[in-house]
N, C-alpha and C positions, 0 to 999 in steps of 0.2 A: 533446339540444338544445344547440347551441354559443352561449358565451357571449360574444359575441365583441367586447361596448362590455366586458364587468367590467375592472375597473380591478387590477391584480396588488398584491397589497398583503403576500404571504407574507413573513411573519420580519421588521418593521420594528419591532414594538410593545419589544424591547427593546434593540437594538441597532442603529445605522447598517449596510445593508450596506454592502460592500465597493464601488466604482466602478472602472469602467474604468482613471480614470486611476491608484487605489491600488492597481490589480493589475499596476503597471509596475515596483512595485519588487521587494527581496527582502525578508527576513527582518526583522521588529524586532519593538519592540513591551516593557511591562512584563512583571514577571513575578508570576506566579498561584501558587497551591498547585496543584499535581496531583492530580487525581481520578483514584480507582478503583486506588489504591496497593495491596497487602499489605505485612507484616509478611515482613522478610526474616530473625526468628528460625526455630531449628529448632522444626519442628513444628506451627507458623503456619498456621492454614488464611485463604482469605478475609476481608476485614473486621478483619484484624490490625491492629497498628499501625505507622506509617513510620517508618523509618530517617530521623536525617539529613542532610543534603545534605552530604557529603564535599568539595567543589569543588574537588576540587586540594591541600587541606593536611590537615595531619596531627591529632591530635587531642592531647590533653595523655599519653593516655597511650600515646603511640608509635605507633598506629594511627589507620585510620581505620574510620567505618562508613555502610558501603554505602548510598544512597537505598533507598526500599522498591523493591520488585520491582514493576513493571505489574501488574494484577492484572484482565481483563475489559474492556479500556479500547479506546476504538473512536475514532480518530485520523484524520488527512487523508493521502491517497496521491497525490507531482506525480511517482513515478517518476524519468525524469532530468531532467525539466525543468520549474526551480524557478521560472523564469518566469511573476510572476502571485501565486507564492504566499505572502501576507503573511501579519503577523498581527490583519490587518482581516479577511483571508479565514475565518481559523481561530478569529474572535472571533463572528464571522456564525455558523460552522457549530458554536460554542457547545464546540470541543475544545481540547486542550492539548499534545497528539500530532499529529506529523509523519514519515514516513517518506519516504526518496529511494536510489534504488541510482547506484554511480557505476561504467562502465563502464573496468571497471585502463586498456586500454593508452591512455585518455587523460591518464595519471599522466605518460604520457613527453614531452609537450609543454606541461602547465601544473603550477605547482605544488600541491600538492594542494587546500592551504587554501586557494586560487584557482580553484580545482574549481568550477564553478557546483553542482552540489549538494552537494559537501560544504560551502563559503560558505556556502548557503543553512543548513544543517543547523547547521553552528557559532553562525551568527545566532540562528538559533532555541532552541539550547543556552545561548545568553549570556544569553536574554531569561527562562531559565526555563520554555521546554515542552520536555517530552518528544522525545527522535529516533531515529530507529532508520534506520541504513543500511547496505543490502547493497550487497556488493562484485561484480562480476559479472564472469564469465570469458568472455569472445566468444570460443568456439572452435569453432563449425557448419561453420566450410569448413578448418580447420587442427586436426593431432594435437594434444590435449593433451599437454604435454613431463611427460616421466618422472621422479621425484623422480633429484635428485645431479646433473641435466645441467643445460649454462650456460643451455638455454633453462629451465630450472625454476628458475635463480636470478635472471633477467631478471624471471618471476614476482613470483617472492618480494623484489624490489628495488620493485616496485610495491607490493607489498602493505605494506613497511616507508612508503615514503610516505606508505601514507593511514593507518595507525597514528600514524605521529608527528601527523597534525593531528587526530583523532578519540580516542585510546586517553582515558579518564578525563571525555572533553565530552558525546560520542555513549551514549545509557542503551543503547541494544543496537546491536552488531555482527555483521549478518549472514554468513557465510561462504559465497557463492553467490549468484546471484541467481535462477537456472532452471537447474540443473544438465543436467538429463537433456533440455531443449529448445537448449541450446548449448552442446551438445558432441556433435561427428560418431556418428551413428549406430553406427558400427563401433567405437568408441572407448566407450561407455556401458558395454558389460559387462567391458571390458581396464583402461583407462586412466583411467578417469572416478572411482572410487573411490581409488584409489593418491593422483591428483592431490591431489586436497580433503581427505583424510588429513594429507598434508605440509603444505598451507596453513593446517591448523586446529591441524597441531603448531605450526608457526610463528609461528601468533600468539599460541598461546597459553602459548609460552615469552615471547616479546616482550612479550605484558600482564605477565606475574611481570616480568620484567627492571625495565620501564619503569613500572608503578605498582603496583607489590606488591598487598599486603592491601588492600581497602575500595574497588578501580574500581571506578567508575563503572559501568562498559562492561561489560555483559555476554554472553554471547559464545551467538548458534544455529550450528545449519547451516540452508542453503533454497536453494531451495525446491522442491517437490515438485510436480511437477504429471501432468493426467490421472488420478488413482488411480482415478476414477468406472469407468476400464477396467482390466479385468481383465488385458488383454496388457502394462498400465505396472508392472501388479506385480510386476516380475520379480526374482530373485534379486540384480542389483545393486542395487534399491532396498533390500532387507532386507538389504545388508549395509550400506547408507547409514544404517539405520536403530539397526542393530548396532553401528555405529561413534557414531553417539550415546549409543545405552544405556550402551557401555563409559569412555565419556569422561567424567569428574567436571566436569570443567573445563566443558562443554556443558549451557546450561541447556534444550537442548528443540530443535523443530526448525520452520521455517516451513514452510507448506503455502498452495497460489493456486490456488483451486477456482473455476474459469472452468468454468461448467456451464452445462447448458439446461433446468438442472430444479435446485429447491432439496435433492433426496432425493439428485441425486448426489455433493450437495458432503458427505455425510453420509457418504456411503464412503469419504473422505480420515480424518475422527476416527477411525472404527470401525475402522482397518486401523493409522495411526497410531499413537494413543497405547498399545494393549496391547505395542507392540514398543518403547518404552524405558522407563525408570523411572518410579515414580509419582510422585514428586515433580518428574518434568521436565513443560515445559509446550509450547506449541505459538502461534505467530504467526500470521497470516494477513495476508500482508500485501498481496494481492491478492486479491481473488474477486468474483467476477461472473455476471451471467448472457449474456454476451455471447453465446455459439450459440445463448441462443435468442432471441436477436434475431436471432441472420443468419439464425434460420428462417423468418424474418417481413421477413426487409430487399428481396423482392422482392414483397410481398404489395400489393394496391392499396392507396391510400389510403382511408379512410371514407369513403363517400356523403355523409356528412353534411358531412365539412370539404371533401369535391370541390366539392359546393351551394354552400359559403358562400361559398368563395373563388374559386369562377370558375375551377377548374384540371379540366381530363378526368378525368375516371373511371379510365381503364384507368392513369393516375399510378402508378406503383409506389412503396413508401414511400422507398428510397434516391433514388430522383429527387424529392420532394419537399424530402429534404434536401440534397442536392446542390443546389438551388436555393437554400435556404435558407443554406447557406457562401457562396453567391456573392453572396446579398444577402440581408443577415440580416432576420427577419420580424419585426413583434411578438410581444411575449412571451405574447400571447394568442394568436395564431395556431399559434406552436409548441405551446401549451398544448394546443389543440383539435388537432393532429392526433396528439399523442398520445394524451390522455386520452379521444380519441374510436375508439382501435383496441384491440380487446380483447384483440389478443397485448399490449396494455403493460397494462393496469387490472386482467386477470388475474390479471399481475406486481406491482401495488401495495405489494404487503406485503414485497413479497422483504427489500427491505435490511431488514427488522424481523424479520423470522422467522429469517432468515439469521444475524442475529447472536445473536440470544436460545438459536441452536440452538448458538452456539459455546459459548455464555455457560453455556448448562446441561452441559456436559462438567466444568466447574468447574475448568478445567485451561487458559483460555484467558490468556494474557498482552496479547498486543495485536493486535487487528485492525485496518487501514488501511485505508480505500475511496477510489477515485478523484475528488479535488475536481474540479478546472477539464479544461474538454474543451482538448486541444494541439494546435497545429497538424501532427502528424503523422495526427493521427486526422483531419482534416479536410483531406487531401490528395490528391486523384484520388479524390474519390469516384464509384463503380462497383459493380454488383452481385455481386460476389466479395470486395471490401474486406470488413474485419470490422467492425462498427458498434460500436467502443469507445467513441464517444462518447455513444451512447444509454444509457450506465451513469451520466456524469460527473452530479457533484451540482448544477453549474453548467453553463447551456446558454449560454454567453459567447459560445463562437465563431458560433451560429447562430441564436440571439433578439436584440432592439438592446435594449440599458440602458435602464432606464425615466427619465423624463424627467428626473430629480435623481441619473444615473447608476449606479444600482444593478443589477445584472447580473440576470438571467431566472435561473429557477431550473429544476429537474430537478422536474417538477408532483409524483411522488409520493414522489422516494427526499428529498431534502432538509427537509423538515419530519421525515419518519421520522429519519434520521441525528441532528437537533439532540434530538429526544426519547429517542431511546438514551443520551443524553448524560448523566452521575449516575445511572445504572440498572447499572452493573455491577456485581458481586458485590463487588467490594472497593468499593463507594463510600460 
């Protein structure tokens, strides 16, 4: 039965949400202690105790020592676009973690720290949360360049960039952002390894150079995606993987389990972690269930929200919401057609199961989920598009603000994500 006068009142009792207009800025906000730290002594398991905060100076005795490591902690993901993402946003969704990847070759027309997501990231770093940003190499239509040539130092002149604004602010430094999804096909089992070898030598001479003992910053590779299939696991992955284990300087590797079933994202740890060290850990700094949503993105809409709302039956779910971008619904309306179709109530528990099954590896660092839906996700919607945006924890772009301007929420994954919240093994 649709409820369709109830009045949305999710997530007010402790905190303001965020509004429209406070989702215009970037980054501020005070600063918090971090939850869900470990103990970055040797031999530390979970629930240790933190290091602390190094911020750039030295200590009395010539050193410094390191913030605690992440430890289980589950954060907000805007990807590149920091647009929207405050720390009203991240005080709503009750976290302290932020992740953004910044695509290199736009190092070569802004400055870095003028980067809209590394800005964004620095802000966030100033105010006292958590950051973590991958660096990502667009190369799907051009060879990745071969270590020692000027196109590999063109590379590595970017990647000096955003070192100098991130090296000791940024808690983790991803090296990749989706390796094996951009970079040419023919180029994955030749070139793809060689490249990202030399990028993670180079930074990881450039962190000794530029802040010795006790960064901040500490350093994966990522990210891995597909593993659910058996043809992605191929021998250049296991030497990606190899190339982790060997490396000290590497604390682990990120993995973005985009599945259509919570069991496949379970074939990413299980294949994962027995191939590098056990005290290395693993990110997640994307995962979803987005295919299977696109399994259901031409399915009708419910009988029951066709009835209410006066829209045809045979309405496919992507034309509902194609409608709903073009003129955003109430937040009760978007409520009922989801909560009214069983491919999503099915899916209720995902973001909660999904993470608890990271959480029980005991080996997890940090996981990010995606906050606010972007306007790339809500651009020529069409039944082939891939519905990223029915992941987002915030239905911004396609419910209207409730009267006091507070944003429409994601009905099942958004209360789940603030309750994950102080549940991870290190909290």
């Amino acid at each position: 039965m649709l409820e369709r006068d109830v009045q949305n009142t999710e997530g007010r009792a402790d905190r303001p949400s965020p509004s429209r207009r406070r989702l215009l800025g970037l980054a501020g906000g005070g600063a918090l202690l971090l939850a869900g730290c470990r103990s970055d002594g040797a031999g530390a398991g979970p629930g240790g105790s933190g290091g602390s905060d190094a911020g750039g100076s030295g200590s009395r005795a010539g050193h410094r020592t390191r913030p605690a490591a992440p430890d289980g902690v589950l954060g907000a993901n805007f990807n590149e676009e920091p647009r929207g993402m405050t720390a009203s946003v991240l005080n709503d969704l009750r976290t302290r973690w932020v992740r953004g990847f910044v695509a290199m070759p736009e190092l070569d027309c802004v400055e870095a720290p003028r980067q809209p997501a590394i800005r964004a990231l620095l802000s966030f770093a100033g105010s006292g949360h958590g950051t973590v940003l991958s660096l990502k190499f667009p190369h799907r239509t051009t060879p990745l360049p071969r270590p020692g040539t000027s196109a590999m130092d063109k590379e590595l002149a970017r990647v000096d960039m955003a070192l100098g604004a991130v090296l000791d602010k940024a808690d983790i430094l991803v090296i990749g952002n989706e390796p094996f999804l951009e970079t040419r096909d023919e180029d994955r089992a030749t070139l793809l390894n060689p490249f990202y070898r030399a990028v993670a030598a180079h930074v990881i001479a450039e962190r000794k150079k530029r802040c010795a003992s006790g960064c901040r910053t500490r350093l994966y590779m990522g990210a891995l995606n597909r593993l659910e299939d058996p043809a992605w696991r191929t021998p250049a992955v296991d030497a990606w993987l190899a190339h982790v284990k060997a490396t000290p300087e590497l604390e682990g590797v990120d993995i973005h389990p985009h599945v259509a079933a919570i069991e496949q994202a379970r074939a990413y740890t299980r294949y994962v972690l027995p191939r590098i060290r056990p005290e290395q850990r693993f990110l997640a700094t994307e995962f979803s269930l987005v295919h299977w949503w696109k399994q259901h993105w031409s399915d009708s809409v419910p009988a029951a929200y066709a009835d209410c709302y006066g829209v045809p039956t045979d309405t496919m779910v992507w034309e509902a919401v194609r409608d709903a971008v073009a003129s955003p619904v109430s937040q009760q309306r978007w409520r009922d057609l989801l909560m009214n179709s069983p491919w999503f109530t099915s899916r209720k528990d995902y973001l909660t199961n999904q993470v608890r099954q990271f959480r029980a590896t005991e080996r997890l660092a940090v996981a990010t989920y995606g906050a606010l839906q972007q306007p790339a996700m809500v651009s020529d919607i069409r039944p082939t598009k891939a519905p990223w945006l029915l992941n987002s924890l915030y239905a911004n772009l396609v419910a209207q603000p409730s009267a006091n301007g507070d944003l429409a929420h994601n009905p099942a994954f958004f209360d789940a994500f603030r309750a994950l919240q102080g549940t991870s093994s290190g909290a």
